[in-house]
C-alpha positions as CSV (number, residue, x, y, z in Angstrom):
1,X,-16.5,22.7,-1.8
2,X,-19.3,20.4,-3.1
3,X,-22.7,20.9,-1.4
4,X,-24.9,17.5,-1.1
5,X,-27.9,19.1,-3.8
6,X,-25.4,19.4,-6.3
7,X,-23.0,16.9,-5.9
8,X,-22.1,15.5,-9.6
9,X,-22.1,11.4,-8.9
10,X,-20.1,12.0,-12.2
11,X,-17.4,13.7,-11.0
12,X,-15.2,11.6,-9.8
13,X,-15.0,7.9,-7.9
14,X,-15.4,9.9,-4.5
15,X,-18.8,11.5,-5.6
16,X,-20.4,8.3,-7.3
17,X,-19.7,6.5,-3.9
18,X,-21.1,9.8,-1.6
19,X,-24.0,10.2,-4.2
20,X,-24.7,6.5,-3.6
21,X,-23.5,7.0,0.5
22,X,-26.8,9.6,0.5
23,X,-29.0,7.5,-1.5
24,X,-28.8,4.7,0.3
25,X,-29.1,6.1,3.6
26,X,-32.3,8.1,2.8
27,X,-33.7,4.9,1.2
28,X,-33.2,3.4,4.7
29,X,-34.8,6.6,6.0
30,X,-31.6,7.4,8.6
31,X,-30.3,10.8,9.4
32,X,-26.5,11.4,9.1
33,X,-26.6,10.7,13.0
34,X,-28.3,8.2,12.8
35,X,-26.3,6.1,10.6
36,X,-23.5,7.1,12.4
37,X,-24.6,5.9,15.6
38,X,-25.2,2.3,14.1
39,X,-21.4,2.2,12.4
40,X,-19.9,4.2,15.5
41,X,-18.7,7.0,13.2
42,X,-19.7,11.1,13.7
43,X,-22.7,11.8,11.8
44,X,-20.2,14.9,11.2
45,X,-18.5,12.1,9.2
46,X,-21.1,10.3,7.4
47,X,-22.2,13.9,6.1
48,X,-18.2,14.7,5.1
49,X,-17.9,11.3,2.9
50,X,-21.7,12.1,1.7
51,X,-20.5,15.8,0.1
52,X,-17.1,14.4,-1.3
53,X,-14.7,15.9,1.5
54,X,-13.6,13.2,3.1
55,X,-12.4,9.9,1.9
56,X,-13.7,6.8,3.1
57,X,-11.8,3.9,4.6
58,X,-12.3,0.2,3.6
59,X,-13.5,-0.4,7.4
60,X,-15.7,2.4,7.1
61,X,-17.4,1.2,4.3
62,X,-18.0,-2.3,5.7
63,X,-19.9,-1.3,8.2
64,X,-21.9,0.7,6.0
65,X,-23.1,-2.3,3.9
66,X,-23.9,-4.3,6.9
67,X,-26.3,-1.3,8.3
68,X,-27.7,-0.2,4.7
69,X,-28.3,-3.9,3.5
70,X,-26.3,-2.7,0.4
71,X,-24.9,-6.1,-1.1
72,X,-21.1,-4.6,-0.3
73,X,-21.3,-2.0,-3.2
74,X,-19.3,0.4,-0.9
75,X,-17.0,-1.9,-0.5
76,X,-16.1,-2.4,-3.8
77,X,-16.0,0.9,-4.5
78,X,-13.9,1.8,-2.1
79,X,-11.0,0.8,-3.5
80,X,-11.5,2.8,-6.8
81,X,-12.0,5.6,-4.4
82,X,-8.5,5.4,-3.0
83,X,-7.1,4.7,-6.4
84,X,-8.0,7.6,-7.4
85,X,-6.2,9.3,-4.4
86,X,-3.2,8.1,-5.4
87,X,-1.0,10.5,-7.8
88,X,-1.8,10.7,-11.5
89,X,1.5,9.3,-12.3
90,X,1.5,5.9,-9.8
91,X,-2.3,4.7,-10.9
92,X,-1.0,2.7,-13.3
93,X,1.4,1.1,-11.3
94,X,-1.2,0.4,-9.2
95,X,-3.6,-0.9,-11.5
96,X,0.1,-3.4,-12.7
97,X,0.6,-4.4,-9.1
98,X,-3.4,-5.2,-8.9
99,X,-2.9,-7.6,-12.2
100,X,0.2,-8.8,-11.6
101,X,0.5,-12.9,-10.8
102,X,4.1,-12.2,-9.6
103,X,6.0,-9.2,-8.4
104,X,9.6,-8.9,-7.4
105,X,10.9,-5.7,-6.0
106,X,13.9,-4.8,-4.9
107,X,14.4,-1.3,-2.8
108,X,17.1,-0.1,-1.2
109,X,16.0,2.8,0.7
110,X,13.1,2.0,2.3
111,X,10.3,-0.6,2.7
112,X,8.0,-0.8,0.2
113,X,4.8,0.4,0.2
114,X,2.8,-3.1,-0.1
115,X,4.4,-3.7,3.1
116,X,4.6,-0.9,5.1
117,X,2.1,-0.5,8.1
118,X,0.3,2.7,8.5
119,X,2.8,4.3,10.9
120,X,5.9,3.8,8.6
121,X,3.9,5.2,5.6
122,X,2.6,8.1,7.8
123,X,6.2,9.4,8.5
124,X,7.4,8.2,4.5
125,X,4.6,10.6,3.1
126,X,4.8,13.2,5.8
127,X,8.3,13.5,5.2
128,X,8.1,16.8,3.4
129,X,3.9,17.1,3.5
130,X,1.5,16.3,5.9
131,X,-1.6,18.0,3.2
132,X,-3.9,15.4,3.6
133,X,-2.3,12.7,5.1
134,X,-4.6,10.9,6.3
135,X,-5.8,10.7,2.5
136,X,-2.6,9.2,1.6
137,X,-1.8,7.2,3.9
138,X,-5.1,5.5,3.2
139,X,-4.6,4.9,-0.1
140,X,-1.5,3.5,0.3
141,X,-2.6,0.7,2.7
142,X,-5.4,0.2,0.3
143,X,-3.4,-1.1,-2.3
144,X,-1.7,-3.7,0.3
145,X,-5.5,-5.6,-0.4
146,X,-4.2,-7.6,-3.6
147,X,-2.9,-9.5,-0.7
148,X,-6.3,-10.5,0.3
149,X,-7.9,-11.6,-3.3
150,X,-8.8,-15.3,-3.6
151,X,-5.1,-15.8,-5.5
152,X,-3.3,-13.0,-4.2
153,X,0.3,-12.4,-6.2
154,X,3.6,-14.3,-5.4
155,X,5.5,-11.2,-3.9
156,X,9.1,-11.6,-3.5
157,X,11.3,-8.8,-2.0
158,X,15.2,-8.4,-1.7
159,X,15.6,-5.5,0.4
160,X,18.7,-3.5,1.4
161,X,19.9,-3.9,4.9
162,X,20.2,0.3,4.7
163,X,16.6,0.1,5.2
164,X,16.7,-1.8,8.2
165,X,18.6,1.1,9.7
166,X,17.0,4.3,8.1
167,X,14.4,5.4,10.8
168,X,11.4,6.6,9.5
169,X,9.8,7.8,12.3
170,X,10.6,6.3,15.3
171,X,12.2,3.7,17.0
172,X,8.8,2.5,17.9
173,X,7.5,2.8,14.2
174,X,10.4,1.2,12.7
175,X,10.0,-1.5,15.4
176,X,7.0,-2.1,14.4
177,X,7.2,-2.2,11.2
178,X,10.1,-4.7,11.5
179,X,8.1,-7.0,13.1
180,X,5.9,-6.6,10.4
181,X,8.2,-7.9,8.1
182,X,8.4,-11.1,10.5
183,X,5.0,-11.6,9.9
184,X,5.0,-12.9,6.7
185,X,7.6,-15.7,7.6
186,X,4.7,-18.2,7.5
187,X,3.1,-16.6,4.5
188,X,4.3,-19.0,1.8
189,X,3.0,-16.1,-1.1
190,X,5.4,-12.9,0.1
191,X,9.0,-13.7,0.7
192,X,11.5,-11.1,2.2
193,X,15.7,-11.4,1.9
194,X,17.7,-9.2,2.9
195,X,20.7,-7.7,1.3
196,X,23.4,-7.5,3.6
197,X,26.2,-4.6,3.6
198,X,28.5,-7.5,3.6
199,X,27.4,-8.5,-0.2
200,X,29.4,-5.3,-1.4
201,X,28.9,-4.2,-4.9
202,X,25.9,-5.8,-6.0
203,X,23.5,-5.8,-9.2
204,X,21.3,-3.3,-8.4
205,X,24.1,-0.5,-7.4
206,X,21.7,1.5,-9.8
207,X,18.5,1.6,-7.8
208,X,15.1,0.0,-7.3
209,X,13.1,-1.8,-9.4
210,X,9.7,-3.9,-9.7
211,X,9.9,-6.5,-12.3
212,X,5.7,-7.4,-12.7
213,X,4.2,-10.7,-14.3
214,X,1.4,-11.5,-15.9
215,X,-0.9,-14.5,-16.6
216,X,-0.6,-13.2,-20.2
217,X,0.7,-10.3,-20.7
218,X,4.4,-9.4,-21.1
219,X,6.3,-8.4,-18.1
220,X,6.7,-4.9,-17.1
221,X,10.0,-3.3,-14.9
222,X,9.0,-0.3,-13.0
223,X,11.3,2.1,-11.9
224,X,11.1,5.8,-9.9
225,X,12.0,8.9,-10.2
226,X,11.2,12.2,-8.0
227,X,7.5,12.7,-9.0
228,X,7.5,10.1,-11.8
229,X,7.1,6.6,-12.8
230,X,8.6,4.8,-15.5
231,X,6.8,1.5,-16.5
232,X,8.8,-0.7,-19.3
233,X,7.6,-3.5,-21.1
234,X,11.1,-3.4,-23.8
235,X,12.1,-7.3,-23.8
236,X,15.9,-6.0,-23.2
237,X,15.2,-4.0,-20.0
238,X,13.0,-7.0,-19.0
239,X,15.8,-9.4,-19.4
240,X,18.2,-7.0,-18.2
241,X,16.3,-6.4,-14.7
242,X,15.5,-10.0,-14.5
243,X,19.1,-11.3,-14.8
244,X,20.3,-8.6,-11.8
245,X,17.3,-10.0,-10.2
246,X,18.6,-13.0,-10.0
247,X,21.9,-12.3,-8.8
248,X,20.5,-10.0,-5.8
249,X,18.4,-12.8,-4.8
250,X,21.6,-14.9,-5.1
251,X,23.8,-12.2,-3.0
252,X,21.3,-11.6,-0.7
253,X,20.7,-14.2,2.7
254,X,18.4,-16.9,2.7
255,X,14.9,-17.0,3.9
256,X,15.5,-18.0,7.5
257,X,19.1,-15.7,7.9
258,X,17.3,-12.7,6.4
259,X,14.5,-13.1,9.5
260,X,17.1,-13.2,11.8
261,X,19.0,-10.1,10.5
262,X,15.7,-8.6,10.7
263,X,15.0,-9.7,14.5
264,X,18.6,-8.7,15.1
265,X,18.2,-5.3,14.0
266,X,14.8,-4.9,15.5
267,X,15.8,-5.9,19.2
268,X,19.0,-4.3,19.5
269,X,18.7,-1.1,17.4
270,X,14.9,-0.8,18.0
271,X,14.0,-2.6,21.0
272,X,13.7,-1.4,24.8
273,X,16.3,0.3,26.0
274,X,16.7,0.3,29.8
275,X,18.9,3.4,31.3
């Protein structure tokens, strides 16, 4: 367990930002409590993010800046913080997706995590561990920020309809993450088909896959594997994933028929049920 004399900044991104958590706040000559009354967090808190033993959240560190006059370093470090959560083997496919100018997914199981709200990924990664969570969850929902850069990525996703029906969860969850998807109908930067179980043997029979694009670098497929990731940049796998792109997105219902699939399934599988 670290202890706040001998925290290492140097350690890793969650020291640097509880080192600089500590120096700030003693520059601005505020207890833990203290500080925590102002951002209506525990001073129990401030002093767990301070010795490395809690993570921080992007809200958290928000209201930090504002009461420390800090010029929003927090907040830019926050997300190397929850980088650094994620496992070894996904950072960089998180660093791709955090480049990328386009991504197309397609997933068959499950909603993907840049789309997922926080209850749906709490029961995804509790599924067989609920070690740290809250952790995980975080910095998962972090990575959904690309979203709110200045040019955020085109994000296209053809989705299974079996994902419509697998219930992480709850019905209430999966409710609301349905309606999450819903959301983005007037979002003219993330686009979300849906693959019907009427389409039948389709291109992507063999599983999901991210195809990533660059401003100018070559494009990179992504797939996953239990505990592993397997970035690509081979021109032949790239042209390979890209042409079954194509035909999913071709197979799969339009724009305005995938919404209503989705509003279908929502209502009647999800929705109030009266006895």
């Amino acid at each position: 367990m670290a202890h706040i004399n001998t925290l290492d900044p140097g350690a890793s991104p969650l020291d640097y930002y509880g080192f600089e958590l500590r120096r700030y706040r003693e520059a601005a000559g505020l207890t833990q409590r203290q500080l925590g009354e102002i951002v209506n967090y525990t001073g129990s808190l401030v002093g767990q993010v301070e010795t490395a033993r809690k993570v921080p959240t992007p809200e958290f560190s928000e209201r930090v800046d504002a009461a420390l006059g800090t010029g929003g370093l927090l907040s830019r470090l926050v997300d190397l913080v929850l980088r650094s959560q994620l496992p070894a083997w996904f950072r960089e496919v998180a660093e791709l997706q955090a480049r990328a100018t386009d991504i197309c997914a397609f997933e068959v199981h499950m909603v993907p995590g840049l789309l997922q709200t926080e209850a749906y990924a709490r029961a995804v990664l509790g599924a067989l561990d609920e070690a740290g969570l809250d952790d995980r969850t975080a910095a998962r929902l972090a990575r959904q920020r690309i979203f709110e850069r200045g040019t955020p990525p085109v994000y296209w996703l053809v989705l299974s309809e079996a994902a419509l029906h697998q219930e992480m969860g709850d019905r209430q969850v999966m409710h609301g993450q349905l309606a999450h998807l819903l959301s983005f109908q007037s979002n003219s930067r993330i686009s979300v088909q849906i693959l019907p179980f009427s389409a039948g043997a389709h291109a992507g029979l063999q599983g999901s896959f991210d195809v990533y694009r660059f401003a100018s670098d070559p494009a990179i497929v992504y797939t996953e594997g239990y505990g592993s990731g397997h970035p690509t940049a081979n021109p032949d796998t790239v042209r390979d994933c890209s042409l079954r792109y194509d035909h999913l997105q071709a197979a799969a219902l339009s724009l305005k028929d995938s919404a209503e699939l989705i509003r279908r399934v929502m209502e009647d599988r999800y929705g109030e049920q009266v006895a």
